[in-house]
C-alpha positions in Angstrom: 98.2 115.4 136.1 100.2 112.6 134.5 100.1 109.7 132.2 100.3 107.2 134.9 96.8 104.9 134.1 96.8 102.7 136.8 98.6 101.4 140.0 98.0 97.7 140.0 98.8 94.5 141.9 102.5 94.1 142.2 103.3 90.6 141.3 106.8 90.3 142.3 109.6 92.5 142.6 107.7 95.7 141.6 106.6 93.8 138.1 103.2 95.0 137.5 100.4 93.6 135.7 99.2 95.9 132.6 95.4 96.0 132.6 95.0 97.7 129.5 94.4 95.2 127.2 93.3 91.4 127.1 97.3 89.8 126.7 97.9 91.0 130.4 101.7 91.2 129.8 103.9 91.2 133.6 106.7 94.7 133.3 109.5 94.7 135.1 110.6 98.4 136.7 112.1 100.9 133.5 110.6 98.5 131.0 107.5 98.7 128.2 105.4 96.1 127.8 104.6 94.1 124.6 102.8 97.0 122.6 105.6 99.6 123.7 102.6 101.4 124.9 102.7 100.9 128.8 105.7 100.9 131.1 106.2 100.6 134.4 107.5 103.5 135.9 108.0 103.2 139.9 105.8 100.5 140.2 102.8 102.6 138.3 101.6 101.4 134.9 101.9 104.5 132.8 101.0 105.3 128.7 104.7 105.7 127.7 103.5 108.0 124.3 102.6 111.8 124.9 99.1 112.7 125.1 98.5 114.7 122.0 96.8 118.0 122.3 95.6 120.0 119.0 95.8 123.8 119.3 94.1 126.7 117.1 97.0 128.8 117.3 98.5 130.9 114.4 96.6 130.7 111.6 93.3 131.9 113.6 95.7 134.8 115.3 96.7 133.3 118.3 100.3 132.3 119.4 102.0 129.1 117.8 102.4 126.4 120.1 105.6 124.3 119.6 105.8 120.3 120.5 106.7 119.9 124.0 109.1 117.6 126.0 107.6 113.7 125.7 106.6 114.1 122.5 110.0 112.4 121.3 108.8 109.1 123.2 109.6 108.1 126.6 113.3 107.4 128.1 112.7 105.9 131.4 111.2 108.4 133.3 108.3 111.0 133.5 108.9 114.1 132.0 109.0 117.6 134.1 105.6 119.4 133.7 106.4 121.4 130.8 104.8 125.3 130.9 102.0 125.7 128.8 101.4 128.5 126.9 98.1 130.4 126.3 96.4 129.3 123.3 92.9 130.5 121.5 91.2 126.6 122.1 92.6 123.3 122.5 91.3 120.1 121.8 92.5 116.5 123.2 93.1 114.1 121.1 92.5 110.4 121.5 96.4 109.8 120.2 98.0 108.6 123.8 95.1 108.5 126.1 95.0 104.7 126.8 92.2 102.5 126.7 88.7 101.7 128.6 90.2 97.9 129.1 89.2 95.8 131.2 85.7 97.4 129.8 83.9 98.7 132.9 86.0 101.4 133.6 85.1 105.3 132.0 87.3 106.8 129.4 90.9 107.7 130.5 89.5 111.2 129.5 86.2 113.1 130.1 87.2 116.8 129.1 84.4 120.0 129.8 85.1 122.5 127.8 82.9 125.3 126.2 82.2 127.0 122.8 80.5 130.1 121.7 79.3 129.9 125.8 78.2 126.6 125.6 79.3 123.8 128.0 80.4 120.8 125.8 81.9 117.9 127.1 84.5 114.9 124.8 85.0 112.2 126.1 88.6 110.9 125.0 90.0 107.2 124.4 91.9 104.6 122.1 89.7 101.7 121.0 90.9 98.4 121.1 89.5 97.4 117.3 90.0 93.5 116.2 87.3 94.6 113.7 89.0 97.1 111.7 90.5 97.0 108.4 91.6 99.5 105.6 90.2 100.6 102.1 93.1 101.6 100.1 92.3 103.5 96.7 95.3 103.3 94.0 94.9 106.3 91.2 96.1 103.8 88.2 94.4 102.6 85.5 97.0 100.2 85.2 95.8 96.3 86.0 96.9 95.3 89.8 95.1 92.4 89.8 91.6 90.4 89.7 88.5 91.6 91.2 88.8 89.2 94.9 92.2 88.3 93.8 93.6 88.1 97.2 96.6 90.5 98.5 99.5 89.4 100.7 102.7 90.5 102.7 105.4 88.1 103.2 103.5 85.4 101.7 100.6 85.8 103.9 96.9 86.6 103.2 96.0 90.3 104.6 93.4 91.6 102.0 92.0 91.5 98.4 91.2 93.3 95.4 87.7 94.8 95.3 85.4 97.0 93.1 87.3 99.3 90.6 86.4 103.0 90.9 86.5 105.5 88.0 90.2 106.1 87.3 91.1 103.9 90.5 92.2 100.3 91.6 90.6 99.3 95.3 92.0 97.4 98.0 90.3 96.0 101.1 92.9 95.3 103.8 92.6 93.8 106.8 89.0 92.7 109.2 88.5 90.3 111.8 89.0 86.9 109.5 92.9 88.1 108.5 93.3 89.3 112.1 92.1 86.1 113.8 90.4 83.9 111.3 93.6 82.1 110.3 97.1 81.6 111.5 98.7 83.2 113.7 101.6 84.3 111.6 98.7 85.5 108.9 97.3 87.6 111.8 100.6 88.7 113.0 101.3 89.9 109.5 97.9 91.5 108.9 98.0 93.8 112.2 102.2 94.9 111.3 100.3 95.7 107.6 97.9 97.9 108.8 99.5 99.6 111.4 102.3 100.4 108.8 99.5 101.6 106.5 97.4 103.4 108.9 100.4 105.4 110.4 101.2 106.4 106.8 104.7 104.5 106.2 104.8 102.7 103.1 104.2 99.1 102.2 104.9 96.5 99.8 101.6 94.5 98.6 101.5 91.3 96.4 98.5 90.1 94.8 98.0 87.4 93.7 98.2 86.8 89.4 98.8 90.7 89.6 101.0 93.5 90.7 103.8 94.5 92.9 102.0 97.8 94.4 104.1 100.2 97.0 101.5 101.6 99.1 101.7 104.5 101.4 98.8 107.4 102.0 99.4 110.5 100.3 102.0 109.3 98.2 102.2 108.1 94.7 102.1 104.5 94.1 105.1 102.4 92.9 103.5 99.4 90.4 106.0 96.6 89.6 109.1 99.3 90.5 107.1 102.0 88.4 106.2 104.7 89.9 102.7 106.4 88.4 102.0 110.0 88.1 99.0 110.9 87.1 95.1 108.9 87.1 93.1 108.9 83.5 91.1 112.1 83.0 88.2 109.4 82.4 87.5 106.8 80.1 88.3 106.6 76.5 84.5 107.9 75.7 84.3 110.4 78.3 88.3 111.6 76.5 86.8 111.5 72.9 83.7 113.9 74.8 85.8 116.3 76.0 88.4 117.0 73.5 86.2 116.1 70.6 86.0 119.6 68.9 89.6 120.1 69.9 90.2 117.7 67.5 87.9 118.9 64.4 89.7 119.8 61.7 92.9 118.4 62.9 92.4 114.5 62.9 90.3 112.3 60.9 90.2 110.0 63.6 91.0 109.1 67.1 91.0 106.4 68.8 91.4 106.7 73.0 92.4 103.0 74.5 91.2 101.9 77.6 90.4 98.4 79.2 87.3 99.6 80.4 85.5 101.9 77.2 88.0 102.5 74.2 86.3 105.5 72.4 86.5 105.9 68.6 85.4 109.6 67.4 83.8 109.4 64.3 81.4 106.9 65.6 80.9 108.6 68.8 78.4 110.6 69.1 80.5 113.4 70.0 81.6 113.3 66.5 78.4 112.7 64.9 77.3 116.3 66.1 79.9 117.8 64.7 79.7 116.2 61.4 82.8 114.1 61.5 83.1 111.6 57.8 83.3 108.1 59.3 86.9 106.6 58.8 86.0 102.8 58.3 87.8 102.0 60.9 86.7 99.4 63.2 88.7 98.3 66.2 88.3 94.9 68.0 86.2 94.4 71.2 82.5 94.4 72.1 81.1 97.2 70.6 78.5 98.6 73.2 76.9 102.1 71.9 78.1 103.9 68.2 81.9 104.8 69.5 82.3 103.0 72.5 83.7 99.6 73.0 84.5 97.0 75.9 87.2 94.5 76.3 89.8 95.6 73.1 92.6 93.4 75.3 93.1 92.2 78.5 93.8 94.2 81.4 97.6 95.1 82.0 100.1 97.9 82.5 100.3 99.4 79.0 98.1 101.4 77.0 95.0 102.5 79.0 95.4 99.7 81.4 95.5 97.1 78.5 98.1 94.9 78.0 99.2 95.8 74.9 102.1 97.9 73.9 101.7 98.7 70.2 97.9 100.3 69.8 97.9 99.3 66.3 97.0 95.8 67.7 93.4 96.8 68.6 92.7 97.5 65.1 90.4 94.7 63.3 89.9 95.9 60.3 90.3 99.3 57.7 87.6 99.5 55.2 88.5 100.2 51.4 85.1 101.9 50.7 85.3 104.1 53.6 88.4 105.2 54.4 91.1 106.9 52.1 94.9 106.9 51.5 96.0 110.2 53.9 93.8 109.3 56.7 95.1 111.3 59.6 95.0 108.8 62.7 95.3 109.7 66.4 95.7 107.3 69.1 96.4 108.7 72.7 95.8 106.8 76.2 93.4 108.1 78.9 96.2 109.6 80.7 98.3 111.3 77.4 101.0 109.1 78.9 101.1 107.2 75.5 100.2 108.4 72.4 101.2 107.7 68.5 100.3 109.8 65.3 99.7 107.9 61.7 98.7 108.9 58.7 97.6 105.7 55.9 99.2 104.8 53.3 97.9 103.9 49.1 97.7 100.6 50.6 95.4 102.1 53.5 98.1 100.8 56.0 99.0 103.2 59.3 102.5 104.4 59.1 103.9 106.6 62.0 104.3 109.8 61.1 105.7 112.9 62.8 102.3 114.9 65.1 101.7 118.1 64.0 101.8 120.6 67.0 98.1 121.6 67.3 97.5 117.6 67.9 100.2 117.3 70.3 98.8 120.4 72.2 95.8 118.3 72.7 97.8 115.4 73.7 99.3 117.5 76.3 96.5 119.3 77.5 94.8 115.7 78.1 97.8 114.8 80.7 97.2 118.1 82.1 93.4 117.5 83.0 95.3 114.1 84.6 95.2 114.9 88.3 98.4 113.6 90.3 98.4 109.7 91.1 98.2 108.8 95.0 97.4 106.4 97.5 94.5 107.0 100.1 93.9 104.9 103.1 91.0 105.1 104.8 91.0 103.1 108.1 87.3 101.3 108.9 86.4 99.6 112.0 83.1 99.7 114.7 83.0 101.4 118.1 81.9 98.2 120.1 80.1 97.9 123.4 83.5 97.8 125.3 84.6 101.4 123.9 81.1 102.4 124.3 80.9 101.5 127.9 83.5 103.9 128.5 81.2 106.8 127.8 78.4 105.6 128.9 77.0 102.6 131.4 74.4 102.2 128.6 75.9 101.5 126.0 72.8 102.3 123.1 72.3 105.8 124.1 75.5 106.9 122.6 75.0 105.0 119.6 71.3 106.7 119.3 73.7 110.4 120.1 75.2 110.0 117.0 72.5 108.9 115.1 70.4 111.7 116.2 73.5 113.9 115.6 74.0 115.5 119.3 77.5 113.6 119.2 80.3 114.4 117.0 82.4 111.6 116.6 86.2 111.9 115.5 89.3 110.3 115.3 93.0 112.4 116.6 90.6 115.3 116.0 90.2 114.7 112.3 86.5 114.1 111.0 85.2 110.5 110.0 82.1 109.2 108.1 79.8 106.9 110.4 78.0 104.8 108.2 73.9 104.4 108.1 72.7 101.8 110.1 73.2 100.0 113.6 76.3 100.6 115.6 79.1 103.0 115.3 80.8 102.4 111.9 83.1 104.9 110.9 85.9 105.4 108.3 88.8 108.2 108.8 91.1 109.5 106.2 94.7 108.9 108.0 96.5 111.5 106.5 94.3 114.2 108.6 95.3 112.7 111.4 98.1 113.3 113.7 101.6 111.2 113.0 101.4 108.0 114.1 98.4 108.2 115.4 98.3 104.2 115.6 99.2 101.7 117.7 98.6 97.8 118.7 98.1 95.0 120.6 99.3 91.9 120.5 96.0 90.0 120.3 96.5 91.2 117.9 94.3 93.9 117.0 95.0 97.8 116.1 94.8 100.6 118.7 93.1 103.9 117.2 92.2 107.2 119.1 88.5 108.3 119.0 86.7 111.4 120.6 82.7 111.9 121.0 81.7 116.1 121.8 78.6 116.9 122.8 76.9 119.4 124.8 77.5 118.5 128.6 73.4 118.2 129.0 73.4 115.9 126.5 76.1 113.7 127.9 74.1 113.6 130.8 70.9 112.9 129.5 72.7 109.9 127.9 73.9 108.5 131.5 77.4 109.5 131.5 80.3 109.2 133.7 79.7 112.5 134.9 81.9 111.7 137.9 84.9 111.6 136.1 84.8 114.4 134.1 87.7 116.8 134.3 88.2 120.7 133.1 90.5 121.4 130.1 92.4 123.3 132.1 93.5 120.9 134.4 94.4 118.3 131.9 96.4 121.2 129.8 98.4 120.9 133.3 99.6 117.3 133.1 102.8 115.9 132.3 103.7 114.2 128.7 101.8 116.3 126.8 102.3 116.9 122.9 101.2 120.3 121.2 100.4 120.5 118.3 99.3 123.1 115.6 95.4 121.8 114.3 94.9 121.3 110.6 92.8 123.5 108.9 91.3 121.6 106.7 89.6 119.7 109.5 86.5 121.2 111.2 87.0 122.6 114.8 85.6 119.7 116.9 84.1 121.3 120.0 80.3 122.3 118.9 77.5 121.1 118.1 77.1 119.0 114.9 74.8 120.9 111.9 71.7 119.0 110.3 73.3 118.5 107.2 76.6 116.6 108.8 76.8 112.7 108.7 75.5 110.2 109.3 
């Protein structure tokens, strides 16, 4: 079996019309057409990428499988079936199996398999999403920018800031109104951003009144030419919590600054229980509960994601009738990254003074508790009724599959969320997918792979294409095929789907 998709009308000269998606682009013989996706190769219109095919091979005691010929992209020609080696299961991926365009037509793969004796059936495709976006999560504490402040590339509008998470900056990049809301250089720009993103090469954001940010998933990010290593080990009253009887005996006070909740010991109510005199020392902010205060500065990239540089600064006022020349001060950032040691003076003024090693363990042991700074991208968009069609000539029973959990849905074999509610919304972390797993159109909208298993009664109780589906065997036969070794971290596809799995 081969990649060739379709043979369709020859237009002139043996230049053939790609159906696969709406832009319709005319190939000549030996060359792609506008998505580098589809060439025409002696006057057939084939998928010029390698059909990727996950294999449970050595780690669960079979033999390894190595990549095949066609996996390093197509030169013209269609590869030589290549011999295919026994493995313990394989599953086919979405990654290279073309698309269900012009709609009407079944999945370019309907694979039967079985499990544990069971027949199951996945039906195999790449969705054509122009709803689709990204939600990128930045461990930082450091300020990227406003909450909606809006993100660009080159100048152009492809996302914005959203919802801070504990210890992390949010992005949301990408959706229908960047794609084909605006311009078309905005949309342009958008589709190249998340295609970069979603295939896991790095990219450079700008937001807008904020940051710089390097992006890329699995990778630490770069602020403002910086790159960051670690995320806070939580916020300055969840730091005083932990470490607060580390400290006893040690420090008379500390102070942990952060944008979000600086926490001041003695008043906290960690340091209440153990007995801890009060120090008189009040730092500026809105005080919310005894030891915990908001807005000390304004967001930025220095001390716990303030803007300031010298922590002294957040300091209001010292008071004579409380505190005492000799005063042992602490003041550490969320992450350890920044910390100072001071000790007042007759006049009840901090100097810096060298930290004594039992604080400085502390210090440490705070950055160790940090866990390592990265970028996730997590690529969001609906199965629509085109894609669906493709499984099924009604469209609602597949949608109702997954609901009831007879269908496992997943994306270049790695495991996605759906989300509650009507339709087929799902989110995938790209790093468990295969390499560049992504592609495009020029509509433009982004090209992902996606998989539905189920048992092969219950793809026929839903009205499926049961015409067109095909044995494993015979598709581990065909020609441009990529084999690859399946992650173990993602859950082996090809059975049924437990009660307790999403949605």
């Amino acid at each position: 079996m081969s990649q060739a998709v379709s043979k369709t009308e020859n237009v002139k000269d043996d230049v053939v019309r790609c159906d696969a998606c709406p832009v319709l682009c005319r190939i000549r013989p030996g060359k792609a057409g506008a998505c580098d996706r589809y060439a025409n190769v002696d006057g057939v219109l084939t998928r010029v990428d390698p059909l990727v095919i996950s294999d449970r091979t050595a780690a669960q005691g079979g033999d390894l499988v190595p990549f095949l010929s066609g996996s390093e992209g197509w030169n013209g020609s269609v590869a030589a079936p290549p011999p295919v080696k026994p493995a313990t299961a394989s599953f086919v991926t979405g990654v290279g199996a073309g698309t269900t365009y012009p709609d009407y037509k079944p999945a370019p793969f309907i694979v039967s398999s079985q499990h544990d004796g069971i027949d199951m059936v996945t039906v195999v495709t790449e969705g054509i999403f122009s709803y689709c976006g990204v939600k990128v999560k930045i461990d930082t504490d450091r300020f990227l920018g406003s909450e909606q402040a809006t993100v660009r590339v080159n100048g152009e509008a492809v996302g914005h800031v959203t919802t801070a998470e504990y210890g992390s900056q949010m992005l949301s990049i990408g959706g229908v109104h960047h794609l084909t809301g605006g311009s078309k250089k905005e949309g342009t720009v958008t589709c190249d951003t998340l295609l970069a993103l979603c295939n896991k090469d790095a990219v450079t954001l700008q937001i807008d009144d904020g940051a710089e940010v390097v992006v890329q998933a699995g990778k630490p990010p770069v602020v403002n030419g910086n790159p960051e290593e670690r995320m806070r080990v939580g916020c300055g009253s969840a730091t005083i919590g932990i470490f607060a009887k580390q400290w006893q005996g040690h420090c008379d006070e500390v102070i942990v600054v952060d944008d979000h909740i600086t926490g001041v010991l003695t008043e906290h109510q960690a340091g209440r229980f153990l007995d801890m005199k009060l120090s008189g020392i009040r730092v500026r902010g809105r005080k919310s509960t005894p030891g915990r205060y908001f807005q000390v500065a304004e967001p930025g990239l220095g001390w716990g994601g303030t803007n300031i540089s010298d922590p002294l600064e957040i300091i209001e006022t010292i008071d004579p009738k409380t505190a005492w020349p000799g005063l042992r001060l602490l003041m550490v950032s969320t992450t350890g990254e920044h910390s100072g040691w001071y000790v007042l003076d007759e006049n009840l003024k901090p100097q810096p003074a060298a930290m004594p090693a039992p604080v400085k363990k502390v210090v440490d042991r705070i950055a160790e508790n940090c866990e390592p700074s990265l970028c996730t991208v997590l690529f969001m968009a609906g199965a629509g009724g085109s894609l669906r069609a493709g499984v099924t000539e009604n469209p609602v029973r597949l949608t109702l599959s997954v609901k009831d959990r007879l269908t496992r849905v997943t994306s270049g074999g790695a495991p996605v969320y759906v989300w509650p509610g009507g339709g087929i919304t799902y989110m995938v972390d790209v790093t468990r997918m295969p390499d560049k797993s992504f592609g495009y159109v020029p509509t433009p909208a982004l090209v992902a792979p996606i998989e539905f298993t189920m048992r092969r009664e219950d793809y026929a109780a839903l009205g499926g294409h049961m015409d067109y589906v095909i044995q494993l065997d015979d598709v581990l036969r065909g020609q441009r095929l990529s084999r690859q070794e399946w992650r173990l971290d993602n859950p082996w596809p090809i059975s049924k789907p437990s009660a307790e799995e999403q949605p």
